[in-house]
C-alpha positions in Angstrom: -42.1 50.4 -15.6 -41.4 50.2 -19.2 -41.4 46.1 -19.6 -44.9 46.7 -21.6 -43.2 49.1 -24.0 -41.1 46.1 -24.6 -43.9 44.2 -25.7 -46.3 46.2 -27.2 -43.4 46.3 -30.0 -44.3 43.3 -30.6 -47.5 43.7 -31.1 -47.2 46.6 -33.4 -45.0 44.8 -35.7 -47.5 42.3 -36.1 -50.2 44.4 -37.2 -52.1 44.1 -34.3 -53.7 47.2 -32.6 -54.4 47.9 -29.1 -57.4 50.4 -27.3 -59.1 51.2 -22.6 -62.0 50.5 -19.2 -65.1 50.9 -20.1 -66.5 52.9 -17.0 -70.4 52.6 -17.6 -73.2 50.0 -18.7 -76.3 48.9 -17.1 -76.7 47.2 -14.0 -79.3 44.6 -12.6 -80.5 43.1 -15.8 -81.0 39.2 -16.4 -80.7 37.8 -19.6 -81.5 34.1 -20.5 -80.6 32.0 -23.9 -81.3 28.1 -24.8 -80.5 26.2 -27.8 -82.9 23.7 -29.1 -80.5 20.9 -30.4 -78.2 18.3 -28.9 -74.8 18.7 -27.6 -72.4 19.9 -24.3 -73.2 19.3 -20.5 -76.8 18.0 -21.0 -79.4 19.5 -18.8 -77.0 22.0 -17.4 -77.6 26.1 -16.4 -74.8 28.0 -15.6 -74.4 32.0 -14.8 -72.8 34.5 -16.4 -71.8 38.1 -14.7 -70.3 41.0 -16.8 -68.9 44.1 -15.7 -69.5 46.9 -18.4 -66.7 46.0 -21.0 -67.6 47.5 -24.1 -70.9 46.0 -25.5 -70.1 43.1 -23.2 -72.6 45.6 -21.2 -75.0 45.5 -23.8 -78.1 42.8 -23.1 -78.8 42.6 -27.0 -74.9 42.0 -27.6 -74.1 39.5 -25.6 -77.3 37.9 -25.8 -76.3 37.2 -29.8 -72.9 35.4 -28.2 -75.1 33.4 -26.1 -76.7 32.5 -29.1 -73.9 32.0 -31.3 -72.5 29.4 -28.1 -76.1 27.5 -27.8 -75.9 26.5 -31.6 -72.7 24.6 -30.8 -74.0 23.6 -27.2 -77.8 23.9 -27.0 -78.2 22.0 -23.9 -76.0 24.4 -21.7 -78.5 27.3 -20.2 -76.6 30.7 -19.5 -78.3 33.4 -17.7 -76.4 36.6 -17.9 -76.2 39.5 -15.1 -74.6 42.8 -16.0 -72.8 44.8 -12.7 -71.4 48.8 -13.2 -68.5 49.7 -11.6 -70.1 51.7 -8.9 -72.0 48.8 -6.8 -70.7 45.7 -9.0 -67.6 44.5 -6.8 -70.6 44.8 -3.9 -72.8 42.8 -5.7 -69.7 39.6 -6.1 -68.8 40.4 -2.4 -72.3 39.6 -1.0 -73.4 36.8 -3.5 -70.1 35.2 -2.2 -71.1 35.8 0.8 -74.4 34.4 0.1 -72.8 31.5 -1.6 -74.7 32.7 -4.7 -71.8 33.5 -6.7 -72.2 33.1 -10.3 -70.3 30.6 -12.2 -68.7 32.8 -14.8 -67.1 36.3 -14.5 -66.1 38.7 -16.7 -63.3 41.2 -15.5 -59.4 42.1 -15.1 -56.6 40.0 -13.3 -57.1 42.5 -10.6 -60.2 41.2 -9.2 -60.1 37.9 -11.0 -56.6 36.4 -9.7 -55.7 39.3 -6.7 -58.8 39.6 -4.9 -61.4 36.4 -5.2 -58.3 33.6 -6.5 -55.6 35.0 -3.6 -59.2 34.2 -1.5 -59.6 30.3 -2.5 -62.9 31.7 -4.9 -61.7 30.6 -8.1 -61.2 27.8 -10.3 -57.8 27.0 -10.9 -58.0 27.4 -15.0 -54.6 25.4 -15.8 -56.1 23.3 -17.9 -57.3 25.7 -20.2 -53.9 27.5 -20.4 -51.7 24.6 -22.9 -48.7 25.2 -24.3 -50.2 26.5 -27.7 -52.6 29.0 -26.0 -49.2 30.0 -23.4 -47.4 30.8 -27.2 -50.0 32.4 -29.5 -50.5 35.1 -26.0 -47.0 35.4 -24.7 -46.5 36.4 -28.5 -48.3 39.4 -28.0 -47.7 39.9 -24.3 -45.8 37.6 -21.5 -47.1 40.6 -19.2 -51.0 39.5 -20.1 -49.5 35.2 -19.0 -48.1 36.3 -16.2 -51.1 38.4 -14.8 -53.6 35.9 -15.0 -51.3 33.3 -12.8 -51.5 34.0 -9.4 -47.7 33.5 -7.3 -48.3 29.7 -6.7 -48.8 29.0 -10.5 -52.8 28.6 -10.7 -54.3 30.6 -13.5 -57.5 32.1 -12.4 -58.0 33.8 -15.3 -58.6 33.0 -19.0 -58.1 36.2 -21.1 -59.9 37.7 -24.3 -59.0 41.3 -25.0 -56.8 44.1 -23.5 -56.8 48.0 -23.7 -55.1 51.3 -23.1 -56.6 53.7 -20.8 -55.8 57.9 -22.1 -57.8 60.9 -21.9 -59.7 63.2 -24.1 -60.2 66.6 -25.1 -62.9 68.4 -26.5 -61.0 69.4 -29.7 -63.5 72.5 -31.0 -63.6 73.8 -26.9 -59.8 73.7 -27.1 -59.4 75.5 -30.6 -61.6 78.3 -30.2 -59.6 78.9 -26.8 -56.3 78.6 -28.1 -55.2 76.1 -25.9 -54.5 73.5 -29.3 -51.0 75.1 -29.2 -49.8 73.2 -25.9 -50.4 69.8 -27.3 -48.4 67.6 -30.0 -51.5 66.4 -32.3 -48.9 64.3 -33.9 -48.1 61.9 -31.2 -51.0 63.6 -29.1 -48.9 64.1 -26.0 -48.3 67.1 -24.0 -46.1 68.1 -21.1 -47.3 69.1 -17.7 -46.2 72.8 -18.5 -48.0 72.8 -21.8 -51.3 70.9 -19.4 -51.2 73.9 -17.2 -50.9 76.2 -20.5 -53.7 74.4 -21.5 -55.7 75.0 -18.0 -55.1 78.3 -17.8 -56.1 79.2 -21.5 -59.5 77.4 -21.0 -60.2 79.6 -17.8 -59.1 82.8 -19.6 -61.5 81.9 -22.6 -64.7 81.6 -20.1 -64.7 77.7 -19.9 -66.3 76.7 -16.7 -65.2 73.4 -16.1 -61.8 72.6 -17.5 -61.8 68.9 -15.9 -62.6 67.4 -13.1 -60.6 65.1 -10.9 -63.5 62.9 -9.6 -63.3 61.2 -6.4 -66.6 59.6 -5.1 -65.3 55.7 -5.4 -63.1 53.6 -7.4 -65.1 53.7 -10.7 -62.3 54.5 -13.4 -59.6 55.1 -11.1 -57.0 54.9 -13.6 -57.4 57.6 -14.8 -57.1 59.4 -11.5 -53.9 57.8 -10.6 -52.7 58.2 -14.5 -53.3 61.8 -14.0 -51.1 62.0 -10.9 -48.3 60.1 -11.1 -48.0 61.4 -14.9 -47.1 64.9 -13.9 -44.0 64.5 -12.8 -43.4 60.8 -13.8 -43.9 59.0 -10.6 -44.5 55.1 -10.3 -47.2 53.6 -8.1 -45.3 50.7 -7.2 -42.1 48.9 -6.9 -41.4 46.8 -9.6 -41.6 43.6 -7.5 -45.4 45.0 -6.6 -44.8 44.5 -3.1 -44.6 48.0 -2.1 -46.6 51.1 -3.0 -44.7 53.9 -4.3 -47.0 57.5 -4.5 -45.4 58.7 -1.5 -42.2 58.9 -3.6 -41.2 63.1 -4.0 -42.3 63.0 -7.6 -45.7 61.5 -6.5 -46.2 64.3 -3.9 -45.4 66.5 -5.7 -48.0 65.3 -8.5 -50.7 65.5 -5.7 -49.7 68.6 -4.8 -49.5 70.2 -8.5 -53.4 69.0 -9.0 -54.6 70.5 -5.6 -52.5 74.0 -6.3 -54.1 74.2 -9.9 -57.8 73.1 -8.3 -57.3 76.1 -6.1 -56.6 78.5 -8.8 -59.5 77.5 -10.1 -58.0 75.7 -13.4 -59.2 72.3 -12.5 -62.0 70.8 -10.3 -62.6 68.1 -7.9 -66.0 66.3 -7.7 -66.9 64.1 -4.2 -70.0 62.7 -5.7 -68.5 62.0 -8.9 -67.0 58.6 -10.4 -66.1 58.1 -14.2 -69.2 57.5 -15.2 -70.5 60.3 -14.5 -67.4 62.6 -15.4 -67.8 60.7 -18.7 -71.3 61.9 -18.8 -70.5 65.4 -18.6 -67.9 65.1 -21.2 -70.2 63.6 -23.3 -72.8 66.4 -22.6 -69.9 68.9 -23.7 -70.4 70.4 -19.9 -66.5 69.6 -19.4 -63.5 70.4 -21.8 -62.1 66.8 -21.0 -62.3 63.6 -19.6 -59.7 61.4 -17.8 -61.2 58.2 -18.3 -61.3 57.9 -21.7 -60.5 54.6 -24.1 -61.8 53.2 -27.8 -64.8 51.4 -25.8 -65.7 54.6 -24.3 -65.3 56.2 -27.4 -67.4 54.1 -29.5 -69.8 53.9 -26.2 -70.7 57.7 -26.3 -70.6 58.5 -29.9 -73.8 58.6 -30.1 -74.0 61.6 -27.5 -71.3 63.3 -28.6 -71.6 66.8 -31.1 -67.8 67.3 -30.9 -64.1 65.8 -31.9 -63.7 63.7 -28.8 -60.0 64.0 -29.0 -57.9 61.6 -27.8 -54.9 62.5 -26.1 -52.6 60.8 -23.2 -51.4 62.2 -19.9 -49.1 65.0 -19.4 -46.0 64.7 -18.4 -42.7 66.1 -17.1 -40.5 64.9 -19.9 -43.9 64.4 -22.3 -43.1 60.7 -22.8 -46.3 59.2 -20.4 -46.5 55.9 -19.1 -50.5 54.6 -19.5 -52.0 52.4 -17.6 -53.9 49.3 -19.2 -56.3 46.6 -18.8 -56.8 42.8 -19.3 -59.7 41.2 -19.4 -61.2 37.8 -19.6 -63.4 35.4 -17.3 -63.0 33.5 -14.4 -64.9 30.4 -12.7 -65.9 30.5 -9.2 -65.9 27.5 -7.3 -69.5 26.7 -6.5 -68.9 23.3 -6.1 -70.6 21.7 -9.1 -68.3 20.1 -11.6 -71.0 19.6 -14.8 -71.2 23.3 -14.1 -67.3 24.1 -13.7 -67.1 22.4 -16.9 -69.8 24.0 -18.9 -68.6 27.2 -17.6 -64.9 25.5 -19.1 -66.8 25.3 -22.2 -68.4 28.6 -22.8 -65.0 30.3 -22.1 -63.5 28.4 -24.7 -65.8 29.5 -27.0 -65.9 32.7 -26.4 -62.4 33.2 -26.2 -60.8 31.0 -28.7 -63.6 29.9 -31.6 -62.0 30.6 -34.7 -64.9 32.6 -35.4 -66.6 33.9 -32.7 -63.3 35.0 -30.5 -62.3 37.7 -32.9 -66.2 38.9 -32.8 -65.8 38.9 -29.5 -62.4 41.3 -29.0 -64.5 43.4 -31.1 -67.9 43.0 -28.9 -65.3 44.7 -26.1 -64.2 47.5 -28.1 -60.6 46.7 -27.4 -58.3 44.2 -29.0 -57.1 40.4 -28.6 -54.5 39.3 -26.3 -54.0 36.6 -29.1 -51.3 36.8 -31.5 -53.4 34.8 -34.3 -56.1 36.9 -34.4 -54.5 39.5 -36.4 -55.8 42.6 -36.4 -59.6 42.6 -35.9 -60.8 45.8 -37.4 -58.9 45.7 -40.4 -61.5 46.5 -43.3 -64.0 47.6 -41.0 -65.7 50.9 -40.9 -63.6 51.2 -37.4 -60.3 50.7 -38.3 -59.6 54.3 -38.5 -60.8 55.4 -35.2 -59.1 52.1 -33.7 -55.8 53.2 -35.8 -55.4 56.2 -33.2 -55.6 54.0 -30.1 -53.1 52.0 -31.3 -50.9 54.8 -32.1 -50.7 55.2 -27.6 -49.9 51.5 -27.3 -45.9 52.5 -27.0 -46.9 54.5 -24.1 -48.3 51.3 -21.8 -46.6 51.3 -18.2 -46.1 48.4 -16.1 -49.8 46.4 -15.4 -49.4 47.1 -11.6 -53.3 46.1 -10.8 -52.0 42.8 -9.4 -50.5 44.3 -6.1 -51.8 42.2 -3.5 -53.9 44.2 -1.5 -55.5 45.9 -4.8 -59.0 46.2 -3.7 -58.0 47.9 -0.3 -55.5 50.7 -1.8 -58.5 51.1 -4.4 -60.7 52.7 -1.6 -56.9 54.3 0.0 -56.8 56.0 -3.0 -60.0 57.8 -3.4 -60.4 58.9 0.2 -56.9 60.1 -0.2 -57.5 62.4 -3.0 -60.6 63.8 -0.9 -58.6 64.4 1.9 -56.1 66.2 0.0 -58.7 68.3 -2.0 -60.6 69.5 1.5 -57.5 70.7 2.4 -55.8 68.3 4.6 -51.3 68.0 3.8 -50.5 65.9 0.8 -47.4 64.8 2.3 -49.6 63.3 5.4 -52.5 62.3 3.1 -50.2 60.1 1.0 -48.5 59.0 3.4 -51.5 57.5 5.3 -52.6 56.3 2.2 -49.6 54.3 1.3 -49.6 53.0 5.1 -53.2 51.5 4.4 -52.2 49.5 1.3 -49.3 48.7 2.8 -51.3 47.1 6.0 -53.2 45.8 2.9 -50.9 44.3 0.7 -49.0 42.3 3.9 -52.4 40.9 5.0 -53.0 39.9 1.3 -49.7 38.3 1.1 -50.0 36.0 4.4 -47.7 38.0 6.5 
């Protein structure tokens, strides 16, 4: 569970600095740029889909990195789709389906090498991955190598930027509550005592909603499971990822610490809700925090916000947490058409590694390079501040255990577990069950 700690110091002592998934965006849009001159695969139109990462949701964004490609290669045509994490993985499941699946893909190893490369989807991307590209990444992070190989050695994904996923306060709702005392703004940790401190001050100033622990689909998950295996330092997997580990005592007994404070009326839980919209109301100042908070989200709301967005990370039993975190990069599905396979070869390329465009890209994400050359990309900038205290939780990262086989199953476990739980069904049996599911899933994943 610590490997990435190893890591990440790395990282720091280069100078590099680290941020977390973006949870909203728009959906349904089309997008379509064209260069005028000659160059690349002649003649040739390829797809792009994005999931909401950072701007990399933004039309007007990514339609300047379009741009920027078609001045290199103005014969390559690349319509762009953006998905939300509410009915995107939908979206990928029926155009595969459909066999309309779109050439390019922008996501996390998760979905990218565990779910559509373990199914035969993707384009094996080994050719991309030479020993110099292996060197300048595995200088940051061997973790961020090894997830985008699958366990026969093809690399279905080719990776841009990574993250670190936290939570946030509402910093003025806090203070005028008192509740600013049960948290270290220093390292901006807190233990689970000082949390329920925390909790129960908010209630006793008149807060409403102190947080809510949303539950209506897998949109921003990680901070769900953050929260719970936090509390009393739990791990969601073995460290082989083979075997899913919430029904441990310590993850029960995280489970069971969220329902007891939700029926005292300290925290809430929300059916209909996913991150997006928890995020919303955090944003609208109509909740005192949010557990799916991260720089892209950060710099994605700031326009919304009236308040000190506060960044903290999860509490804990001995108030050193363990965060989750996120890779992410692009992936080629395998429609059969080799001029497109390879312009789709190309565009990756430049987006990714262009001397020039690949750091504009990090940034375009809100989160920072998996690339050791790259340096640190906001230095100067009018962010580097705000970027400087998302860096500051990178020591924090846990082990990247989103490549479980079975990953998109014990997704849906997971929230229909925490409903269970929260409409008053046993923990012990809830998580239980729900560990039995992704169990089933995760040896049907792995051939067996």
């Amino acid at each position: 569970m610590k490997n990435w700690k190893k890591w990440m110091s790395l990282l720091l002592c280069a100078g590099m600095m680290t941020g977390l998934s973006a949870c909203g965006g728009d959906g349904g849009s089309e997008n379509t740029a064209e260069g005028n001159d000659s160059g690349g695969s002649e003649g040739t139109e390829i797809t792009l889909w994005t999931y909401p990462i950072g701007s990399w949701g933004d039309s007007a964004t990514v339609d300047g990195i379009v741009a920027a490609f078609n001045e290199q290669y103005p014969d390559i045509s690349v319509s762009v789709e953006f998905l939300d994490y509410t009915s995107g993985d939908d979206q990928v499941t029926a155009a595969i389906e459909a066999g309309t699946a779109p050439d390019i893909i922008m996501e996390g190893p998760e979905r990218l090498v565990t779910t559509w490369g373990a199914a035969g989807r993707m384009v094996d991307l080994s050719d991309l991955w030479d020993e110099g590209t292996i060197s300048d990444i595995s200088a940051v992070s061997e973790a961020v190598v090894n997830a985008c190989r699958s366990s026969d050695g093809a690399y279905y994904e080719y990776p841009l930027c990574m993250n670190a996923h936290c939570m946030a306060i509402n910093y003025e709702v806090f203070e005028e509550a008192g509740a600013l005392q049960y948290i270290d703004e220093e390292t901006r940790t807190w233990t689970t005592e000082d949390f329920g401190n925390a909790l129960q001050a908010l209630k006793d100033a008149g807060v409403e909603t102190t947080g809510i622990v949303y539950c209506g689909g897998q949109g921003g998950d990680q901070g769900t499971r953050a929260l719970a295996r936090n509390l009393y330092s739990a791990e969601f997997t073995n460290a082989d990822h083979t075997e899913w580990t919430m029904n441990s005592e310590a993850g029960i007994r995280g489970l069971q610490q969220l329902v007891d404070w939700e029926q005292a009326g300290l925290l809430s839980h929300d059916a209909g809700l996913q991150a997006a919209d928890e995020l919303q109301l955090f944003a609208n100042g109509t909740v005192a925090m949010s557990f799916a908070w991260n720089a892209s989200n950060e710099s994605n709301y700031a326009e919304q916000i009236d308040f000190t967005a506060y960044a903290m990370t999860f509490p804990s039993d001995d108030g050193v947490p363990e965060l989750d975190g996120g890779i992410y990069g692009f992936g080629i599905f395998d429609n059969g058409d080799e001029a497109k396979i390879d312009a789709a070869k190309q565009f990756i390329q430049f987006v990714c590694d262009d001397e020039t465009q690949g750091p504009q890209s990090v940034i375009a994400s809100g989160f920072f390079p998996v690339r050791s050359s790259f340096g640190n990309v906001y230095e100067g900038s009018d962010q580097e501040e705000r970027m400087t205290v998302f860096n500051s939780m990178m020591p924090y990262l846990g082990d990247y255990y989103n490549v479980t086989p079975g990953w998109a199953d014990q997704r849906t476990a997971w929230w229909n577990m925490l409903q269970n739980i929260f409409n008053g069904n046993d923990v012990t049996e809830s998580v239980n069950a729900y560990v039995e599911t992704s169990s089933a899933a995760t040896q049907a994943a792995s051939g067996n």
